[in-house]
N, C-alpha and C positions, 0 to 999 in steps of 0.2 A: 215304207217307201216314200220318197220326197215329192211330193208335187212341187215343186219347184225344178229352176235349174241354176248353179253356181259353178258360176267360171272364175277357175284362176292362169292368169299367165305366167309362165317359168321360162328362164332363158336357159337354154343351156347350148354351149358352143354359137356357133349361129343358128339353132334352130328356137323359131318358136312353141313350147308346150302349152296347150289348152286341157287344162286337168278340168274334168267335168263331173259334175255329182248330180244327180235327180233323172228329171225327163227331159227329151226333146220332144214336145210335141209340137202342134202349131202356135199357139201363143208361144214358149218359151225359143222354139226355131229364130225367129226374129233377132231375138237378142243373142244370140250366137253367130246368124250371117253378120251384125253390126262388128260384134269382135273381130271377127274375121277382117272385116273389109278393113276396120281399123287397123288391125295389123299390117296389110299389105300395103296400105296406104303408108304407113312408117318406113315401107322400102324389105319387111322382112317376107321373103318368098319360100321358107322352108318351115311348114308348118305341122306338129304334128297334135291332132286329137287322142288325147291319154280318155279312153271311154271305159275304164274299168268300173266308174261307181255308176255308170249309165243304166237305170231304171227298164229306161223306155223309147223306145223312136218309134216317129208315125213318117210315114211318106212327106209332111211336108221337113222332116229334119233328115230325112235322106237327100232331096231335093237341095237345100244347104251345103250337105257335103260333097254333091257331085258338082254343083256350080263351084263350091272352091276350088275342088280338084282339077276341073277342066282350067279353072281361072290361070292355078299357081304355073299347070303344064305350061301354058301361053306364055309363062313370065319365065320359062326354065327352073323354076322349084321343085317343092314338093311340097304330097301334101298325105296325109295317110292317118288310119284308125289306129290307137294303140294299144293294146289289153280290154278289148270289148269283151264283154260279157255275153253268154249264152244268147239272150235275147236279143241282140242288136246282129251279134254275126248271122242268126235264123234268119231275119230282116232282110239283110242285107246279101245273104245265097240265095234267098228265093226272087231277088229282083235281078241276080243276076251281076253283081256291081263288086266283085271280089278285087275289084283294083282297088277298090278304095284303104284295102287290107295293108297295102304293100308300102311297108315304115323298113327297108330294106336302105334306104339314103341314110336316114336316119341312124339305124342299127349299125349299118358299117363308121358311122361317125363315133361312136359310144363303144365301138370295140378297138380303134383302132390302134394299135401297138405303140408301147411309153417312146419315150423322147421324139414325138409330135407335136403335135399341135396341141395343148393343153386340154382344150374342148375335146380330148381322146376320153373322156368317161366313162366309169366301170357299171355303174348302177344307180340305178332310180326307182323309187318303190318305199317299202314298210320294210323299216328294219327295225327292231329291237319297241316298238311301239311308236316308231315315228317316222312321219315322211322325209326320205333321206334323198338329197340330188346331189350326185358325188361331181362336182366340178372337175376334179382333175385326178390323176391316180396311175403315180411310176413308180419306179426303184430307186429314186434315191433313200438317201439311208444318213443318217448324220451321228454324232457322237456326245453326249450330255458328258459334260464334264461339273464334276462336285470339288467345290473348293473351301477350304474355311472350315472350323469347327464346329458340329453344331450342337456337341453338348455340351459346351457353355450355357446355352440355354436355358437348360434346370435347374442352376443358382446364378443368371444374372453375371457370372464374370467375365464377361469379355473385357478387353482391352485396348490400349493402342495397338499392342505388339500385334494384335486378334485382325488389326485393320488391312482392308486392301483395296486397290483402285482396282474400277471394271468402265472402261468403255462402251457405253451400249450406244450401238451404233443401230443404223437401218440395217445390217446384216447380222443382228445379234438379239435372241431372246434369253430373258434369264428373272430367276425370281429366287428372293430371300430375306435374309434379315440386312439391313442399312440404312444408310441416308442419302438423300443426291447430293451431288458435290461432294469435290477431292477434298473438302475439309473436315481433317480427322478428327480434331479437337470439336467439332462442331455433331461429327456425327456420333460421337459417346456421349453428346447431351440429346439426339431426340433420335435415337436410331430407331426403326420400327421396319414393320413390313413391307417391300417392296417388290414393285416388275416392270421389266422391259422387255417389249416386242416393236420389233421393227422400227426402230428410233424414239417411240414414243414409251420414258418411263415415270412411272407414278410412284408415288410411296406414303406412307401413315405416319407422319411423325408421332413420336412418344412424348414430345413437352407439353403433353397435355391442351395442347390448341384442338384436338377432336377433327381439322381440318386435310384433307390429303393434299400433296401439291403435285407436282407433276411438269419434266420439261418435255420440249420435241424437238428432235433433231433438223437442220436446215440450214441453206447459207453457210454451210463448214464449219458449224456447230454440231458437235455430239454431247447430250448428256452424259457427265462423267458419276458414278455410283462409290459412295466408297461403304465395303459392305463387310460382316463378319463371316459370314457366309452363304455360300450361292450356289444354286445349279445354274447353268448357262451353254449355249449351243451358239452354231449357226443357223439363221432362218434358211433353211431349205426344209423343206415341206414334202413330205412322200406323197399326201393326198391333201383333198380341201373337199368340204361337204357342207352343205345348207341341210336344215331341221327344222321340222315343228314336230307338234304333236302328232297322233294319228286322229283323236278325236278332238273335234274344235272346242277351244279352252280351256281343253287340258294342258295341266303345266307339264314340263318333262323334267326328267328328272337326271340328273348329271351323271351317277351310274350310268345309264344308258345311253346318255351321250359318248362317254367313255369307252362303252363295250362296244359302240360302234364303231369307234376310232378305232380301235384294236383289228375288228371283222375289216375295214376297207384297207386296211395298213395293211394288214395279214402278217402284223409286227406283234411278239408278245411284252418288247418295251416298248414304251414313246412318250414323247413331249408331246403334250396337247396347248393347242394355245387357242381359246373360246372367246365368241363375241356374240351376246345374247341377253335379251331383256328377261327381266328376271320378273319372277311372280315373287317375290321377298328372299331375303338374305338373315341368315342366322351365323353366328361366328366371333369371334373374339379379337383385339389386336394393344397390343402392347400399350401400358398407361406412362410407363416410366421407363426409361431408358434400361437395357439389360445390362450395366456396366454395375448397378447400384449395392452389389453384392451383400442384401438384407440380412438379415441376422436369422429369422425366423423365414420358415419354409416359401418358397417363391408361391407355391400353387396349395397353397394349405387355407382354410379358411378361420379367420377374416380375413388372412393378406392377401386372397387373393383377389377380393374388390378391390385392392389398392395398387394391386399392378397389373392389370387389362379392363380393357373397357368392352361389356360384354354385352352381347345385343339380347335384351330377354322378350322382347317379340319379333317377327320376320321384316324387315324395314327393306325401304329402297323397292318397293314396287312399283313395276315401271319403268323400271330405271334400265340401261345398256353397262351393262358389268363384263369388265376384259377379265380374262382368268388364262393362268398358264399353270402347266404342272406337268410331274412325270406318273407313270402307270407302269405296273409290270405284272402280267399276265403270268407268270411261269416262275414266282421268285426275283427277288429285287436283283438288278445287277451292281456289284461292284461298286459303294460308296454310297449308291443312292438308297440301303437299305431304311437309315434312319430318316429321310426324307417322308416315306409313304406309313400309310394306315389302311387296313382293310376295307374296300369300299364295297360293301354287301346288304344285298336287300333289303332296307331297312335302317340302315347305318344313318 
């Protein structure tokens, strides 16, 4: 049990979340009316207390929440308790204060029917080992299209003829093997891995500089991609969700990132496109251009330190890593078979 109390804020729609872990008692009370008033002070009158990890309350942390509630009533808010625990509702029936229960404002905002208001939200809670705040969640539905060969691959022959332009624009995510820029003859000397979401694309060259570069769209400039092959969509989004761990400093793990996409989509394909600080990165990417057509095996050893550069401990911790990819839950669809690998516990 925490003798402590930790408060985090969460926005979701217009309301304010006060997600709470430990005790309310009277030392800790204090520092929870301050959150409070600070909040309200900011102009936000719709407030809800998330009390599910709540320990403990004493009468001066009831006292707290009946001043804000009466406060936010005055202002036309809300304000209300959210998944309290045994102990707190006992508290809180035997004084008599079951208004304070009533997250009914709240609830009808987080249920309310797709093509609304985006803040219409499905769920918030512990999914899959992590606290999940689904920001938004309709029916749209989009279409991955696969273009390009991608077993060229396994001996390096791509080509000119192999080449194509991709526009990635602000309405466009897409990820594969290329180079930026429409220049062909340019991208069979350092073609390597590359993505684009939402205007901004990056890519790894192969000529051995070790450096990524990367444009953004703006001003009626679009990066232009020229690439051998690609998955690629439009940005429309069925759902959007924030994550952390469930237990503080645990790292999460991308599986589970994954499976979650899948549970709030209610999609057994999809494009994922992630944006998250990473506790390190392991992975490989292109040393030489795939055009090189070696003699001896691409992925055989020795050649194969000779054509990727391979991370042999977890790098990049700390760091905010964009990732896009497809998933399929029930069997690969239609082209995107050789894109995917089994991603299982452990993998």
């Amino acid at each position: 049990m925490s003798t402590n109390l930790e408060i985090e804020s969460i926005d979701k729609g217009g309301f304010k979340i006060l997600k709470l872990k430990g005790r309310i008692d009277a030392n800790w009370s204090l520092r929870l009316s301050e959150a409070i008033t600070e909040i309200i002070r900011g102009g936000f009158y719709d407030i809800v207390i998330d009390a599910a990890e709540v320990d403990y309350i004493s009468s001066a942390g009831v006292r707290v929440l009946l001043m804000s509630y009466k406060e936010l009533a005055r202002l036309g808010g809300s304000f209300g308790l959210y998944r309290p625990g045994e102990n707190v509702v006992s508290i809180i029936n035997m004084m008599g204060l079951t208004s304070l229960f009533d997250c009914s404002k709240f609830e009808r905002a987080m249920s309310a029917p797709s093509g609304q208001a985006p803040a219409a939200a499905t769920f918030y809670g512990t999914l899959n080992g992590m606290d999940v705040n689904v920001l938004y969640d309709n029916a749209s539905r989009i279409k991955v299209k696969i273009s390009g060969n991608i077993d060229k691959i396994s001996d390096f022959s791509y080509s000119k003829d192999d080449a194509a332009i991709l526009s990635a624009g602000p309405g466009m995510a897409a990820f594969g093997l290329g180079a930026l820029g429409a220049d062909i003859a340019s991208a069979l000397e350092r073609a390597g891995e590359f993505i684009s979401v939402c205007g901004f694309a990056a890519g790894m060259p192969s000529d051995g500089s070790k450096k990524p570069d990367y444009m953004i769209a703006g001003s009626g400039f679009v990066p232009e991609i020229t690439y051998f092959y690609s998955a690629f969509c439009e940005c429309v989004y069925s759902a959007a969700f924030t994550f952390k761990s469930e237990k503080a400093g645990a790292p999460v793990k991308l599986s589970d990132i994954v499976k979650a996409a899948h549970g709030i989509s209610k999609s057994d394909d999809i494009l994922i496109t992630l944006i998250g600080e990473t506790s390190g990165l392991v992975g490989a990417s292109l040393a030489v251009p795939p055009v090189s057509r070696p003699a001896e095996g691409v992925y055989e050893f020795p050649q194969l330190r000779d054509n990727f550069n391979i991370t042999a401990e977890p790098a990049y911790n700390g760091h905010i890593a964009l990732c896009a990819g497809i998933s399929s839950a029930a069997g690969a669809p239609a082209g995107a078979a050789k894109f995917l690998r089994p991603l299982a516990a452990g993998s």
